[in-house]
C-alpha positions in Angstrom: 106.4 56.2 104.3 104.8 59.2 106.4 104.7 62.5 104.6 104.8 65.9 106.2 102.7 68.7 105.0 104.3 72.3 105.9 102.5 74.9 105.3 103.4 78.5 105.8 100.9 81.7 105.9 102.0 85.4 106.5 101.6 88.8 105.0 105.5 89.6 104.2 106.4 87.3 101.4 109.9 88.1 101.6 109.9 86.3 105.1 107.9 83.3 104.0 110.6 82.5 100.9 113.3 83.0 103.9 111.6 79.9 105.6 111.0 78.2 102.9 114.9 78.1 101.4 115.7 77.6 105.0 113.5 74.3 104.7 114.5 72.9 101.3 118.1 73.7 102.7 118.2 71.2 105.2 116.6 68.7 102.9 118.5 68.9 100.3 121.4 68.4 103.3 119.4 65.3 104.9 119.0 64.0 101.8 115.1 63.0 101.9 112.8 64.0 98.7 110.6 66.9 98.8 107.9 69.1 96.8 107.6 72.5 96.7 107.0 75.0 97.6 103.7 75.4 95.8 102.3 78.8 96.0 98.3 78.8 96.6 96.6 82.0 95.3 96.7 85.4 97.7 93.6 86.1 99.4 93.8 90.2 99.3 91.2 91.5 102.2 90.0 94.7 101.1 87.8 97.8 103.4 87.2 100.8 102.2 86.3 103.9 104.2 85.1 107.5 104.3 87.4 109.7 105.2 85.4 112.6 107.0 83.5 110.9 110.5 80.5 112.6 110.4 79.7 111.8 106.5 79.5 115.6 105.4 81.9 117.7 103.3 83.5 116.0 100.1 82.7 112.3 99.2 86.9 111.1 100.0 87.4 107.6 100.6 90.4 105.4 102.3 90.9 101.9 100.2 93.2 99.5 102.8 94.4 96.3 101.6 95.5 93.1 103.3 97.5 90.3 101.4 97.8 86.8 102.7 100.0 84.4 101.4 100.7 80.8 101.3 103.2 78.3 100.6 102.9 74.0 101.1 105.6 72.2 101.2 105.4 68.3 101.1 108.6 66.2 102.3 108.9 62.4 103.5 108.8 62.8 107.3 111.7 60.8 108.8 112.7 61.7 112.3 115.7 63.4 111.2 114.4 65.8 108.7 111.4 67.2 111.2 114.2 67.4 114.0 115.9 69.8 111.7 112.4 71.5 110.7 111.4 72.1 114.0 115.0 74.5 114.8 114.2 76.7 112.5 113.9 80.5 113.6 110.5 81.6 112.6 110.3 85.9 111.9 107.2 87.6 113.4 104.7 87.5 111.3 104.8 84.0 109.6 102.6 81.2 110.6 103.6 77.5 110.2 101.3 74.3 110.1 102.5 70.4 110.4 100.4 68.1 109.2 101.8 64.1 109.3 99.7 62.7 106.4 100.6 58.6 105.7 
């Protein structure tokens, strides 16, 4: 039996657990067995700045911060099930990979 890999990657978790109850959902419907979803650690991008441009005055500094996170989801791939999948309305912002593993 095939199994399908989703994988899901955005910044706004609260979207990304949307998706991911909206997956489970439909197969928990279908019927089919699934894992997930499995969280994978948050890769936080991190720049910091000075605030003044030309370097003189006080020593002030700008810290920005950029979280990524992930979700897999593994499910048995029947026709039916990635029909379903692929309906789904994705929000802005959250990317989704499909890998077909056997």
């Amino acid at each position: 039996m095939e199994k399908a890999r989703i994988i899901l990657i955005g910044r706004e978790i609260k979207k990304i657990h949307e998706v991911c109850s909206q997956i489970i959902d439909i197969t928990k419907k279908i019927g089919s067995k699934f894992a997930g979803p499995i969280s994978i650690p948050t890769r936080k991008m991190k720049i910091t700045t000075l605030k003044s441009p030309d370097g003189e005055g006080t020593s002030t500094w700008e810290r920005w911060e950029m979280r990524i996170h992930k979700r897999i989801i593994d499910l048995e791939a029947n026709e039916r099930t990635l029909r379903q999948v692929m309906r789904i309305q994705v929000p802005d912002g959250v990317h989704i990979e499909i890998e077909l593993t056997k």
